[in-house]
LUMDRENMAR-73902 format. One record per residue: residue number from 0; residue in one letter; x, y, z of N, C-alpha, C in turn. Coordinates in Angstrom, 1 decimal. Example, Ala and Ser with C-alpha at 12.3 -4.5 7.8 and 13.67 -1.06 7.14 Angstrom:
BEGIN
REC resi resn   n.px   n.py   n.pz  ca.px  ca.py  ca.pz   c.px   c.py   c.pz
REC    0    A   13.2   -5.7    7.8   12.3   -4.5    7.8   13.2   -3.3    7.8
REC    1    S   12.8   -2.2    7.1   13.7   -1.1    7.1   12.9    0.0    7.9
END
This chain:
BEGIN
REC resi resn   n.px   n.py   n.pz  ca.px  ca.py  ca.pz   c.px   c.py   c.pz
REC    0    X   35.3 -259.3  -38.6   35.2 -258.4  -37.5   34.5 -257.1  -38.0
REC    1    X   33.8 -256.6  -36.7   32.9 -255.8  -37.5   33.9 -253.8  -36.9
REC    2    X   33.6 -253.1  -38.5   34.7 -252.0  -38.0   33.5 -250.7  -38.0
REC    3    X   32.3 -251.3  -36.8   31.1 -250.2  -36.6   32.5 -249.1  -35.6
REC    4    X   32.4 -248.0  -35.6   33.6 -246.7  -35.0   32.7 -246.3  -33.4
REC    5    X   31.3 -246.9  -33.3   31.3 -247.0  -32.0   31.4 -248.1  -31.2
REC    6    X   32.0 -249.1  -31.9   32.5 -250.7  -30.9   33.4 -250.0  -30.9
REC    7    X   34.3 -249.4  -31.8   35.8 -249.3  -31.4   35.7 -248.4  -30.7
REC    8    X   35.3 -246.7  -30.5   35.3 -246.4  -30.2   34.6 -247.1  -28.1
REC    9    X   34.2 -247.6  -28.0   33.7 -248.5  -26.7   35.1 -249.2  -26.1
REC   10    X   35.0 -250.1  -27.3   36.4 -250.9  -26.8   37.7 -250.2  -26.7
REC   11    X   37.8 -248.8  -26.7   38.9 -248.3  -26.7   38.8 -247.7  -25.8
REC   12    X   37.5 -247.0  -24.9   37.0 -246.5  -24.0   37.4 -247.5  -22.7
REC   13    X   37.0 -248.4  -22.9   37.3 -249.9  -22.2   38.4 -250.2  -21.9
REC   14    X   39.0 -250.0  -22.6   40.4 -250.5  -22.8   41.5 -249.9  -21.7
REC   15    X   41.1 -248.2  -22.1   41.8 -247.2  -21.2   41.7 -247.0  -19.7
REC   16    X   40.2 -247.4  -19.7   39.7 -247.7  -18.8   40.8 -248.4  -17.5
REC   17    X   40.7 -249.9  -18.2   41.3 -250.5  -17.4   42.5 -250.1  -17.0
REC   18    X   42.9 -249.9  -18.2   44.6 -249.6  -18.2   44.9 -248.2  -17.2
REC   19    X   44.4 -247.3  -16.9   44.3 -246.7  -15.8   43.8 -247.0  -14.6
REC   20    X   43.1 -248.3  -14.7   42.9 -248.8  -13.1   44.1 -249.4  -12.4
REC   21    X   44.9 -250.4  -13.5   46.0 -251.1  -13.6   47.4 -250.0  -13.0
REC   22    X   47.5 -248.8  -13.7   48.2 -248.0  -13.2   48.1 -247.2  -11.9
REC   23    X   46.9 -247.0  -11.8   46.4 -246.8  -10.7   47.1 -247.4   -9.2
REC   24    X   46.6 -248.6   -9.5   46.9 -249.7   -8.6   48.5 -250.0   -8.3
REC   25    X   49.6 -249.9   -9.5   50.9 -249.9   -9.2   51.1 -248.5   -8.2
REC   26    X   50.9 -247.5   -8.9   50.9 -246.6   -8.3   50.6 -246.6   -6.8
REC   27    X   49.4 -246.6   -6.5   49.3 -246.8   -4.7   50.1 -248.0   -4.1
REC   28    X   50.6 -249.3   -4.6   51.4 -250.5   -4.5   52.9 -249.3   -3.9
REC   29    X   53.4 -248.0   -5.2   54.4 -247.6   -4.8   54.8 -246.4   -3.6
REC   30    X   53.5 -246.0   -3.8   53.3 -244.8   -2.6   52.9 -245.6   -0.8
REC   31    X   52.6 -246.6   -1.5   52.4 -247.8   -0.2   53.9 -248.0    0.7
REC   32    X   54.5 -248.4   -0.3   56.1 -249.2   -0.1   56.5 -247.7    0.4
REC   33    X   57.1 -246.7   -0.2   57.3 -245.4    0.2   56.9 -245.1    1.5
REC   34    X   55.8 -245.1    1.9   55.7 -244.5    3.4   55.9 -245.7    4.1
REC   35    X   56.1 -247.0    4.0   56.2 -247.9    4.7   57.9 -247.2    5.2
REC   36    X   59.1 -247.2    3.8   60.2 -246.9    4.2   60.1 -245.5    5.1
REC   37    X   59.4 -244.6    5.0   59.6 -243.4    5.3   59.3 -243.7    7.3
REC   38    X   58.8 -244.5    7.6   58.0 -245.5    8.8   59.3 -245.7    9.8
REC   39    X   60.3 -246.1    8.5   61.2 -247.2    9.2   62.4 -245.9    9.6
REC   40    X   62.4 -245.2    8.1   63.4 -244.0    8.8   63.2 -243.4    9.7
REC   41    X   61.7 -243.0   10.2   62.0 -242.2   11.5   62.0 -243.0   12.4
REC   42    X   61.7 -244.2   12.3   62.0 -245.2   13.3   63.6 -244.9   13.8
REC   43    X   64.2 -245.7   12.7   65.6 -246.0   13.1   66.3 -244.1   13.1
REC   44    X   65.6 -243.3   13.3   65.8 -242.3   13.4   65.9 -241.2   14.7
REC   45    X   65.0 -242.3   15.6   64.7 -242.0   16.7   65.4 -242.9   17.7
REC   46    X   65.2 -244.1   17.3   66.4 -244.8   18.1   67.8 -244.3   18.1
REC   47    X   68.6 -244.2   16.7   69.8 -243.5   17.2   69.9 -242.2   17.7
REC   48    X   69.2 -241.1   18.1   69.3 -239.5   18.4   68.9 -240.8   20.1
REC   49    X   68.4 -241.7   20.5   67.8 -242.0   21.9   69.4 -242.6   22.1
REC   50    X   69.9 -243.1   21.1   71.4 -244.4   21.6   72.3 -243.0   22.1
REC   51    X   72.4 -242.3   20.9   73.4 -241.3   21.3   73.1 -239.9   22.6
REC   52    X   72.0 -240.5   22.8   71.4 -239.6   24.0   72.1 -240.6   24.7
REC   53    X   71.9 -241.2   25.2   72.1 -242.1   26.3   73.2 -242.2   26.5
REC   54    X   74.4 -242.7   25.4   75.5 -242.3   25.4   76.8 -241.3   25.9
REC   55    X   75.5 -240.1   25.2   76.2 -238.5   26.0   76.4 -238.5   27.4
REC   56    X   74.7 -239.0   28.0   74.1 -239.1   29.5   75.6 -239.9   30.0
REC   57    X   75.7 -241.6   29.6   76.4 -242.3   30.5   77.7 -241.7   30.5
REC   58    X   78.4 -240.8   29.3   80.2 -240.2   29.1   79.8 -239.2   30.4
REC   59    X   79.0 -238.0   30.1   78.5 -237.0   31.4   78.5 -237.6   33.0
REC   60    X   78.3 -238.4   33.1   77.6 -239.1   34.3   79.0 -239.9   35.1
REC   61    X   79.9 -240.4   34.1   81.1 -241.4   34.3   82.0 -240.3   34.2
END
């Protein structure tokens, strides 16, 4: 194998390279999932403040 210090220095360039694409990619994978949940909390966040509305309305009402 040949130990020229600008292959290695390339292939190590290369290397990091990727490996920050890779992390990269987990990374938006986790910020992905995250606002998906963040989607669902205000979802199911708005439905119950609407159940317990409605609830108030029908005790008031009756």
């Amino acid at each position: 194998m040949t130990s020229d210090p600008e292959i290695e220095r390339n292939v190590r360039r290369t290397v990091g390279i990727a490996a920050l694409k890779r992390i990269r990619r987990i990374v938006d994978a986790d910020n992905e999932l995250e606002a998906g949940k963040q989607r669902w909390a205000r979802r199911l966040g708005i439905a119950f403040a609407l159940a317990t509305m409605l609830v108030l309305a029908w005790m008031l009402i009756r």
